[in-house]
MARKESE-506219 format. One line per field, with one value per residue: residue number from 1; residue in three letters; chain; x, y, z of N, C-alpha, C in turn. Coordinates in Angstrom, 3 decimals. Layout:
// residues N
k: (NUM|...)
r: (Ala|...)
c: (A|...)
n_x: (X|...)
n_y: (Y|...)
n_z: (Z|...)
ca_x: (X|...)
ca_y: (Y|...)
ca_z: (Z|...)
c_x: (X|...)
c_y: (Y|...)
c_z: (Z|...)
// end
This chain:
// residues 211
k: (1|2|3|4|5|6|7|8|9|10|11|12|13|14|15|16|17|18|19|20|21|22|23|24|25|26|27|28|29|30|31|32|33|34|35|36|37|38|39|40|41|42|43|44|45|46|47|48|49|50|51|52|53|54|55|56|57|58|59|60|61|62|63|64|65|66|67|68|69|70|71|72|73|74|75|76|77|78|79|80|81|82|83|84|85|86|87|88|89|90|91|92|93|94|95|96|97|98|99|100|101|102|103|104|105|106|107|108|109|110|111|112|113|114|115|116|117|118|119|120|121|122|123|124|125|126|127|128|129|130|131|132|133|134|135|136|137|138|139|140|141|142|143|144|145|146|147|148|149|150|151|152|153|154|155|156|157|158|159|160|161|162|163|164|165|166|167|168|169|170|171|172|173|174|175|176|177|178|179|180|181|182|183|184|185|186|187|188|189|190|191|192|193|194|195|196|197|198|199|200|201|202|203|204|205|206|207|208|209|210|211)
r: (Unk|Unk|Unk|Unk|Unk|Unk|Unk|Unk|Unk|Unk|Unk|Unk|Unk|Unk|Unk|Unk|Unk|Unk|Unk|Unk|Unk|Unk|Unk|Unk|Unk|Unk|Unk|Unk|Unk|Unk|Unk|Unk|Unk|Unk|Unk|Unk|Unk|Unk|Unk|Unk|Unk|Unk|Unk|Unk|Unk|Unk|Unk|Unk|Unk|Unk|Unk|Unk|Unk|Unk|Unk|Unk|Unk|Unk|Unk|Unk|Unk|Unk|Unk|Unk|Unk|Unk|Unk|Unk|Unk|Unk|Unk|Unk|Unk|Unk|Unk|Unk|Unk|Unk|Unk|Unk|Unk|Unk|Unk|Unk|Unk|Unk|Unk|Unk|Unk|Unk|Unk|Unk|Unk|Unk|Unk|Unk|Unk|Unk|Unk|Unk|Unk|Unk|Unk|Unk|Unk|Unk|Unk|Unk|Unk|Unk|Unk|Unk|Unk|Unk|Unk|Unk|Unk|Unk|Unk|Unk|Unk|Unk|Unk|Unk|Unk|Unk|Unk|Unk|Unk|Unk|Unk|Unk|Unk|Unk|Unk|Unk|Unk|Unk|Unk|Unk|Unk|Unk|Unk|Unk|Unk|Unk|Unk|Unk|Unk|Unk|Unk|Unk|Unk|Unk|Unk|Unk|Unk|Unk|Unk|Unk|Unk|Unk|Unk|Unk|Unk|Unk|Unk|Unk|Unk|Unk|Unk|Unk|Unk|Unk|Unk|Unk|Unk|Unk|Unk|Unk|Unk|Unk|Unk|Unk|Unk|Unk|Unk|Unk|Unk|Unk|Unk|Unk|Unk|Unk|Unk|Unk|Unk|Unk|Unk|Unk|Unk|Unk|Unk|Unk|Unk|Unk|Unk|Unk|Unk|Unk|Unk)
c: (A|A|A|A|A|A|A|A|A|A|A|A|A|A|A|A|A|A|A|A|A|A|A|A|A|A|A|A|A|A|A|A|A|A|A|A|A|A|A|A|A|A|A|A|A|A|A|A|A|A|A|A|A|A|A|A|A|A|A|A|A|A|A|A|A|A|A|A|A|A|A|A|A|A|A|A|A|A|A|A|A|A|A|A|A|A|A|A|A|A|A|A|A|A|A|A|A|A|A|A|A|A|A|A|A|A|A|A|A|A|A|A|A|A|A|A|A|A|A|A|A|A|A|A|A|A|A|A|A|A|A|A|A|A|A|A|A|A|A|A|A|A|A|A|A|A|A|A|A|A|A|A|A|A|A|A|A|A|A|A|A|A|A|A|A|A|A|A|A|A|A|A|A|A|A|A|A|A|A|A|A|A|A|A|A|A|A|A|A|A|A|A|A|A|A|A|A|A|A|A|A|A|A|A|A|A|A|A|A|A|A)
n_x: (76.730|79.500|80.263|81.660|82.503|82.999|84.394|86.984|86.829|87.192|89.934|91.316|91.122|92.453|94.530|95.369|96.177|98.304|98.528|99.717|98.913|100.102|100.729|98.625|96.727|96.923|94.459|95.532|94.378|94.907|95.258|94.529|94.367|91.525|88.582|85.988|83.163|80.562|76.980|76.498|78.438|78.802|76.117|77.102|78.892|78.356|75.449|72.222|70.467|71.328|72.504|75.008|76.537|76.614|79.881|81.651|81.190|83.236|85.690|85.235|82.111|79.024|80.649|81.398|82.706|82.078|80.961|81.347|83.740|85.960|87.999|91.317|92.532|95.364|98.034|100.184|99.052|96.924|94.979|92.813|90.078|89.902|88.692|85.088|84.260|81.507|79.651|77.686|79.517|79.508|81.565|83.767|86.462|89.579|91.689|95.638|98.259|102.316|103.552|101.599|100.866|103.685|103.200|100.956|101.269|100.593|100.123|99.665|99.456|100.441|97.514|95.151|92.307|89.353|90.633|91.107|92.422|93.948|94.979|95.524|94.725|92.749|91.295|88.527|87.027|83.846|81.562|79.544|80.512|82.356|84.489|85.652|88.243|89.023|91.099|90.941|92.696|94.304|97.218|96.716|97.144|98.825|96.815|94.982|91.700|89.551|87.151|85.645|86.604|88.612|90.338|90.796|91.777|93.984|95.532|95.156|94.193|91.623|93.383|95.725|98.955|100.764|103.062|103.946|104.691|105.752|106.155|108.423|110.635|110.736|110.907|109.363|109.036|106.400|106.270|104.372|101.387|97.954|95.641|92.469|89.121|86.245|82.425|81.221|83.764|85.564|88.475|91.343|94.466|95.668|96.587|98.410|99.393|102.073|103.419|102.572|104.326|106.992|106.580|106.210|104.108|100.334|96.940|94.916|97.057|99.073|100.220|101.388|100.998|104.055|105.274)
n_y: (87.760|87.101|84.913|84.944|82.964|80.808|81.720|81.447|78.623|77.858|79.171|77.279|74.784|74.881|75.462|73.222|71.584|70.831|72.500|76.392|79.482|81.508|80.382|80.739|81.470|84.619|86.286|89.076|92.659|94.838|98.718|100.821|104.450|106.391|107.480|107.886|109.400|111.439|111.564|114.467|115.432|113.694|114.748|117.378|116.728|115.106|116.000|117.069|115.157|112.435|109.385|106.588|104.161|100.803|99.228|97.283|94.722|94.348|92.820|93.393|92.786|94.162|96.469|98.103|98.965|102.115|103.177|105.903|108.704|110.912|113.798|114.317|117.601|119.646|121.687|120.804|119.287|117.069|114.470|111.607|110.520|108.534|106.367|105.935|104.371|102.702|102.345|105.534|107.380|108.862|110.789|112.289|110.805|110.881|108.563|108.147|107.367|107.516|108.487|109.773|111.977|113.121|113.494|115.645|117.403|117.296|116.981|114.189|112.493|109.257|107.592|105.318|104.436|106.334|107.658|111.293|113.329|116.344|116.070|115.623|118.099|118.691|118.657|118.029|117.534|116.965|116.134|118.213|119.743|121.373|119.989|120.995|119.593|119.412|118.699|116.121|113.978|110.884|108.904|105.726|103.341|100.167|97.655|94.457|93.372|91.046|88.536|88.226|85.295|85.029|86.161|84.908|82.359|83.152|84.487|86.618|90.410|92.953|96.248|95.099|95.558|94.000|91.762|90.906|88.362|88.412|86.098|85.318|86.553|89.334|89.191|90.466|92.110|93.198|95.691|97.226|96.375|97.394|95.315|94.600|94.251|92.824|92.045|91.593|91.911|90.461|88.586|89.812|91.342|94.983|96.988|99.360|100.868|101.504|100.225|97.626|97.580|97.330|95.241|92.927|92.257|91.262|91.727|89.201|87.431|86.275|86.412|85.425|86.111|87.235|84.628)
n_z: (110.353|112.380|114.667|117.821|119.410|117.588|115.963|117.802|118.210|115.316|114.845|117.121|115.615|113.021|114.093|114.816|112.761|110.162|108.162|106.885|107.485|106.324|103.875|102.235|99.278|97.986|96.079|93.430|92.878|90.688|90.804|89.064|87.940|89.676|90.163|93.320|93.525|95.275|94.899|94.233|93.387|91.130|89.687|88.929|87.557|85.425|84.969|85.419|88.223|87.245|86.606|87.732|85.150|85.495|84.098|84.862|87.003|89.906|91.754|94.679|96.332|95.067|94.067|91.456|87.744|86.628|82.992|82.951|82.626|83.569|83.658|85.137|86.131|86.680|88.190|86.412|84.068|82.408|83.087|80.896|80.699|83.313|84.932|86.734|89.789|91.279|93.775|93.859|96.592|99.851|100.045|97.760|96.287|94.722|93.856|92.902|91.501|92.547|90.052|88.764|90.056|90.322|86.913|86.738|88.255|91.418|94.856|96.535|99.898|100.854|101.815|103.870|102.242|102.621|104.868|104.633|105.501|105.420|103.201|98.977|96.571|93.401|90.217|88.644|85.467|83.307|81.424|81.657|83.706|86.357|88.915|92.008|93.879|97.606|99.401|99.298|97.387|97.611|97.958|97.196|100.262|100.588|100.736|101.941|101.472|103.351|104.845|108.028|107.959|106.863|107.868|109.960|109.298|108.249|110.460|111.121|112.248|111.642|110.527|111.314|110.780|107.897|106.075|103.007|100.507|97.208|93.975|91.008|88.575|89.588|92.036|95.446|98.484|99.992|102.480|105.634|105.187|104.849|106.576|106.027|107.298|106.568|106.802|104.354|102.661|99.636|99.504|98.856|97.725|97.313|95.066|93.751|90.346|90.098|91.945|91.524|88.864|89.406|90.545|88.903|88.606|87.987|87.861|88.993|89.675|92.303|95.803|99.141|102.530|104.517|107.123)
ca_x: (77.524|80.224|80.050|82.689|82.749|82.500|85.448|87.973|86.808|88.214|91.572|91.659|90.701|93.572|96.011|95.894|96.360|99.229|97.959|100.346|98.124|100.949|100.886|97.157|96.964|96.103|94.619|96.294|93.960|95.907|94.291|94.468|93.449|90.284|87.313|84.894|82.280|79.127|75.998|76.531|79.480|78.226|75.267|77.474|80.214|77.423|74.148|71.203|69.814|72.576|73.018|76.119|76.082|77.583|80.481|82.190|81.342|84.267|85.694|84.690|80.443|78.551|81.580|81.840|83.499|81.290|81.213|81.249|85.321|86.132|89.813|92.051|93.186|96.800|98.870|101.089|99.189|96.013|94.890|91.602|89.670|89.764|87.215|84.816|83.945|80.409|78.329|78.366|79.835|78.818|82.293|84.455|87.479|90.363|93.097|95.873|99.962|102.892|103.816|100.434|101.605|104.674|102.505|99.541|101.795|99.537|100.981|98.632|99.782|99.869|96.670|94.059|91.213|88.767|91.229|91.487|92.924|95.464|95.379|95.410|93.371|92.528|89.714|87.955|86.371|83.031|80.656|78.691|80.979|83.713|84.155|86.759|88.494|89.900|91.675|90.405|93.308|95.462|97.586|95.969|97.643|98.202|95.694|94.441|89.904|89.411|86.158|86.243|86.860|89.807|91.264|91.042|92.416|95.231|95.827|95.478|93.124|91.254|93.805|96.972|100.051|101.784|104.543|103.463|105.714|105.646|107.088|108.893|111.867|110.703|109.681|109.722|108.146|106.035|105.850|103.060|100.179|97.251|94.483|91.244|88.499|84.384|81.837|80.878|84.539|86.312|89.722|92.068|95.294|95.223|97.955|98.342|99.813|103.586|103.728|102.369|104.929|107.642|106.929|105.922|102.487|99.209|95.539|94.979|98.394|98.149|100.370|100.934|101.676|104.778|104.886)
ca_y: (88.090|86.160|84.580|84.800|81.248|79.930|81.977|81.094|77.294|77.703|79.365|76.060|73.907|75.419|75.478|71.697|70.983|71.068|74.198|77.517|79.986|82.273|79.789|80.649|82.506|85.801|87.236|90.298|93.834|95.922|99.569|102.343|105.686|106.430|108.194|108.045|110.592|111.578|111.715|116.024|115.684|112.864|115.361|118.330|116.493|114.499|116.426|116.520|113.677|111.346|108.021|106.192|103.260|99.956|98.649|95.866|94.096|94.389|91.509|93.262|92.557|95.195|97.565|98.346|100.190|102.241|103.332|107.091|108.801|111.964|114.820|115.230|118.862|119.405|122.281|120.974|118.681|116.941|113.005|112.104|108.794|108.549|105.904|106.472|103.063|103.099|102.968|107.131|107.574|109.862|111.914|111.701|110.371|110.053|107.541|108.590|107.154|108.614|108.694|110.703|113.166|113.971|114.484|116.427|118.966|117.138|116.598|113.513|111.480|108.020|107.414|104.668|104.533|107.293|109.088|111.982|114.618|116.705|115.234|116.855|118.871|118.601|119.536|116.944|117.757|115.998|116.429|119.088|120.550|120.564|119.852|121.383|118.399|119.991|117.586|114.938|113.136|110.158|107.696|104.694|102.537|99.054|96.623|93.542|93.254|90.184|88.626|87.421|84.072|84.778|86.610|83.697|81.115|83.857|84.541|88.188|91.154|94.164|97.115|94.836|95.813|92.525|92.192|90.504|88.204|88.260|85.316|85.810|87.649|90.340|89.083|91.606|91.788|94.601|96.126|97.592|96.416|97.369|94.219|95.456|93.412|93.333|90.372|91.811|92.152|89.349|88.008|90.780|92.561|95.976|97.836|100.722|100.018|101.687|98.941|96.503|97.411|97.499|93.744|92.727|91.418|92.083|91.393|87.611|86.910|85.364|86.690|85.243|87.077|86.103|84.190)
ca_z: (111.521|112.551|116.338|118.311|119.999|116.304|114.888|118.434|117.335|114.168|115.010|117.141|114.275|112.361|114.842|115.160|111.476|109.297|107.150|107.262|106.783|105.715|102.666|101.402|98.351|98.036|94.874|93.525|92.375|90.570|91.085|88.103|88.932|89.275|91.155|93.880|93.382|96.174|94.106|94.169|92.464|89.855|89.304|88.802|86.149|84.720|84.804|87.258|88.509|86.539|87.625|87.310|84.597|85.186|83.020|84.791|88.540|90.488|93.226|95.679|96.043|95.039|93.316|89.624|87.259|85.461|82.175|83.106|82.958|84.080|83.696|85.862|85.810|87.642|87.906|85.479|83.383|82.495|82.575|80.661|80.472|84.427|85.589|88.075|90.296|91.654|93.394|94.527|97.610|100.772|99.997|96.666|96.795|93.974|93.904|91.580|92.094|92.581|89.316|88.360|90.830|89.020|85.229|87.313|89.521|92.205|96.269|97.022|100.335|100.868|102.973|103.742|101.785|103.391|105.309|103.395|106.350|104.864|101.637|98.151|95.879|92.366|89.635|87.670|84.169|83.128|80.250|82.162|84.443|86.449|90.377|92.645|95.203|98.325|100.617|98.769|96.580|97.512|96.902|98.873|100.867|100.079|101.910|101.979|101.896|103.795|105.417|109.061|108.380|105.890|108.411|111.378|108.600|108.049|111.628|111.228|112.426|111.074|111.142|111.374|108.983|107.695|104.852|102.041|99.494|95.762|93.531|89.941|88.673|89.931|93.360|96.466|99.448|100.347|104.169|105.692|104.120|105.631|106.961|106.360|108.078|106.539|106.111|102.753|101.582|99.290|99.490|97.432|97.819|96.413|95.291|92.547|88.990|90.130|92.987|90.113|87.753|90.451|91.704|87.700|89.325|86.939|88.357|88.919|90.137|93.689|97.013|100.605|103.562|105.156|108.372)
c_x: (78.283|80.586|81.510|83.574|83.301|84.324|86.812|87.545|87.559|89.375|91.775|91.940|92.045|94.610|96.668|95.838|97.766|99.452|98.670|99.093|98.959|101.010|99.647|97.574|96.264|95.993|94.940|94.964|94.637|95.122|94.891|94.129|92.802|89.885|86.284|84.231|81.050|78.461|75.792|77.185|79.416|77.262|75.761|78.273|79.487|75.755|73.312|70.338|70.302|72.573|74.359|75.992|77.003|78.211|80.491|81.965|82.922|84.200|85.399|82.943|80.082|79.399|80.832|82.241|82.486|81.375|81.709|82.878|85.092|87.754|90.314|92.867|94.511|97.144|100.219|100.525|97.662|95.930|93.585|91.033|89.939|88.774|86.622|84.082|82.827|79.988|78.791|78.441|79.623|79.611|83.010|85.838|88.758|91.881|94.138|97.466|100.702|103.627|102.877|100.693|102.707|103.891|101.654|100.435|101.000|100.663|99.513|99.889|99.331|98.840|95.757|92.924|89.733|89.255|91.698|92.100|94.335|96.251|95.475|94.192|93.781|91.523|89.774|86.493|85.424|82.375|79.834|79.028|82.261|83.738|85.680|87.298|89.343|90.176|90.979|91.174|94.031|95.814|97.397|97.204|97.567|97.815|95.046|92.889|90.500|87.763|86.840|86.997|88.748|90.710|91.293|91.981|93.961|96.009|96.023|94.388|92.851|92.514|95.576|97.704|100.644|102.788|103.339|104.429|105.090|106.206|107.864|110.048|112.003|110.158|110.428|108.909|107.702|105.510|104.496|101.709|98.779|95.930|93.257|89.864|86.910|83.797|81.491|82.169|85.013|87.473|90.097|92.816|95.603|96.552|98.119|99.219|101.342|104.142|103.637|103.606|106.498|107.810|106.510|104.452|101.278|97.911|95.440|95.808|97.640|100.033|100.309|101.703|102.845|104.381|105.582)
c_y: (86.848|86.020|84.414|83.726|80.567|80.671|81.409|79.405|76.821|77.786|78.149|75.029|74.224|75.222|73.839|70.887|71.455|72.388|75.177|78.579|81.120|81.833|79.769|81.789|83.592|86.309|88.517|91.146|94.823|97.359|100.336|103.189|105.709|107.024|107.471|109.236|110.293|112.134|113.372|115.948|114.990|114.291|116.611|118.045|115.561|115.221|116.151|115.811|111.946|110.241|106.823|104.423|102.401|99.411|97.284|95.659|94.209|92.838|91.990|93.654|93.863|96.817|97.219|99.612|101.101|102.858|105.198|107.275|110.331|112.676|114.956|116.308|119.089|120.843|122.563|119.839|118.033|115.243|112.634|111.086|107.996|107.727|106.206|104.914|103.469|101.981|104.516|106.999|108.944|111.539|111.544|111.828|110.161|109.582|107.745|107.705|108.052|109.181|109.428|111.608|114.167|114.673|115.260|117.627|118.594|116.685|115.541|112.303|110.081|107.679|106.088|105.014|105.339|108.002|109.785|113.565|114.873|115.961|115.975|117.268|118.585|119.313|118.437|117.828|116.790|116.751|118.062|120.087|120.192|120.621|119.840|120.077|119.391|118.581|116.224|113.758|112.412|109.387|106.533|103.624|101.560|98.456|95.856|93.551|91.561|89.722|88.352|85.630|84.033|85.460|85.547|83.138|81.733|83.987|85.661|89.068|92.621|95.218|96.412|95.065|94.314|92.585|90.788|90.067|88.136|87.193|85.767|86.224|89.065|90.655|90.134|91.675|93.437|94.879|97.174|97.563|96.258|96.013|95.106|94.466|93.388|92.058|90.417|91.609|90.139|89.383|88.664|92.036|94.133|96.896|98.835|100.033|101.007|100.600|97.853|96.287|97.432|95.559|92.944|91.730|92.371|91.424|89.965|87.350|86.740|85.359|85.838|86.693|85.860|85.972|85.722)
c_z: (111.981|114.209|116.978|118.639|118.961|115.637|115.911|117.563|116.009|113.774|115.346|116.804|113.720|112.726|115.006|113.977|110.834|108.248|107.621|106.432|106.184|104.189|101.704|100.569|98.613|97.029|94.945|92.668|92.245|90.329|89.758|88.812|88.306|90.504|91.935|93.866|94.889|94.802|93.457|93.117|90.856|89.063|88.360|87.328|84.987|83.842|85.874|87.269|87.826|87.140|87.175|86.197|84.784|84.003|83.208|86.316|88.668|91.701|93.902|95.730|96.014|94.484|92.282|89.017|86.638|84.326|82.110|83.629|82.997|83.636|85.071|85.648|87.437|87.389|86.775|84.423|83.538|82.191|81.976|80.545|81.516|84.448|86.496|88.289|91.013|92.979|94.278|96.039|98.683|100.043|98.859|96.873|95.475|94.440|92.526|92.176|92.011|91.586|88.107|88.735|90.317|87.645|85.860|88.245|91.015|93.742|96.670|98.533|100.142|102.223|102.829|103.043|102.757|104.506|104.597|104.403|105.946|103.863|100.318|97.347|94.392|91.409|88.719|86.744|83.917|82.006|80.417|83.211|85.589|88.252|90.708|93.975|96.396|99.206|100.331|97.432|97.283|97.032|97.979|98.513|100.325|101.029|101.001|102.145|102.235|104.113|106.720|108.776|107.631|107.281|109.631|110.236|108.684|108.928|111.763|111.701|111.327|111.947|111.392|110.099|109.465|105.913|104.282|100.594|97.945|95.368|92.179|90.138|89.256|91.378|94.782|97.585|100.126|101.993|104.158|104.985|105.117|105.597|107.281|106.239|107.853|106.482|104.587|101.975|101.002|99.356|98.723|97.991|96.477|96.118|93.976|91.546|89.727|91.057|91.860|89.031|88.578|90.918|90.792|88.474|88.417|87.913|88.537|89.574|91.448|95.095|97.945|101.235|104.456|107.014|109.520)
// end
């Protein structure tokens, strides 16, 4: 837990140094689509009592990818070799772009990560069966995971939108990006592979926010 007294101190600290914090890097996560499942739904596209197997840790503590992929079934089209990122979640959740949307016949808004009100529907294929999504597809937002302290150094809060520059030939600066504020999370802007391929930025690459 991060003390209040202790984090104004540090803005202070900051403020009376030379350091822009607009000028700190920000690693880049470039997102694929992929699934959140609740343990029902694992059970159902997996088998019962299934448990999800890790592939690969993820940056942020306690993610991973796991080895377990799933279909997306569309109205007009099917995607197949879908990851699903673990660990199972209360409610399932997929993240697809908007250029999935087009091959899938799919209407997914662009929403924050667990707002899923008046979002779209889908059907995902698994080894064992297949699970209906209602109001459960989007295309997430881009945002920043932070901890507290990254966000004092930054000068930003949980919940603030801030623009965000790219460098390269292909550099661009992306608006609204949502600041999202945990002690567990790590340092990592998130953004879908059509934004990625759009601002030629791959995983690793490294972001500020402008002043």
């Amino acid at each position: 837990m991060f003390n209040e007294t202790l984090l104004e101190r540090i803005r202070h600290n900051l403020a009376e140094t030379s350091h822009s914090p607009a000028s700190m890097a920000i690693p880049v996560g470039v997102s694929n689509r992929h699934v959140h499942l609740s343990q029902q739904d694992i059970e159902v596209l997996f088998g019962s009592g299934y448990q999800l197997t890790p592939l690969k840790a993820l940056r942020q503590p306690g993610q991973f990818a796991a080895k377990e992929c799933v279909m997306i079934v569309g109205p007009k089209g099917s995607l197949s070799k879908v990851r699903v990122l673990g660990p199972a979640r209360e409610c399932s959740q997929l993240e697809i772009s908007k250029a999935d949307c087009f091959t899938l016949g799919l209407k997914a808004p662009v929403r924050e990560s667990g707002n899923l009100t008046a979002s779209g529907d889908s059907i995902l294929a698994g080894p064992a069966g297949y699970v209906s999504l209602h109001s459960q597809v989007i295309c997430a937002q881009r945002h920043i995971h932070m901890n507290p302290l990254d966000a004092v150094r930054l000068g930003v809060r949980n919940e603030q939108r801030v623009r965000v520059k790219t460098t390269g030939i292909r550099g661009l600066t992306f608006d609204e990006v949502i600041v999202r504020v945990k002690a567990s999370f790590a340092l990592e802007f998130h953004i879908d592979t059509d934004e990625a391929n759009a601002a030629g930025l791959a995983s690793g690459d490294n972001v500020v926010i402008t002043p």
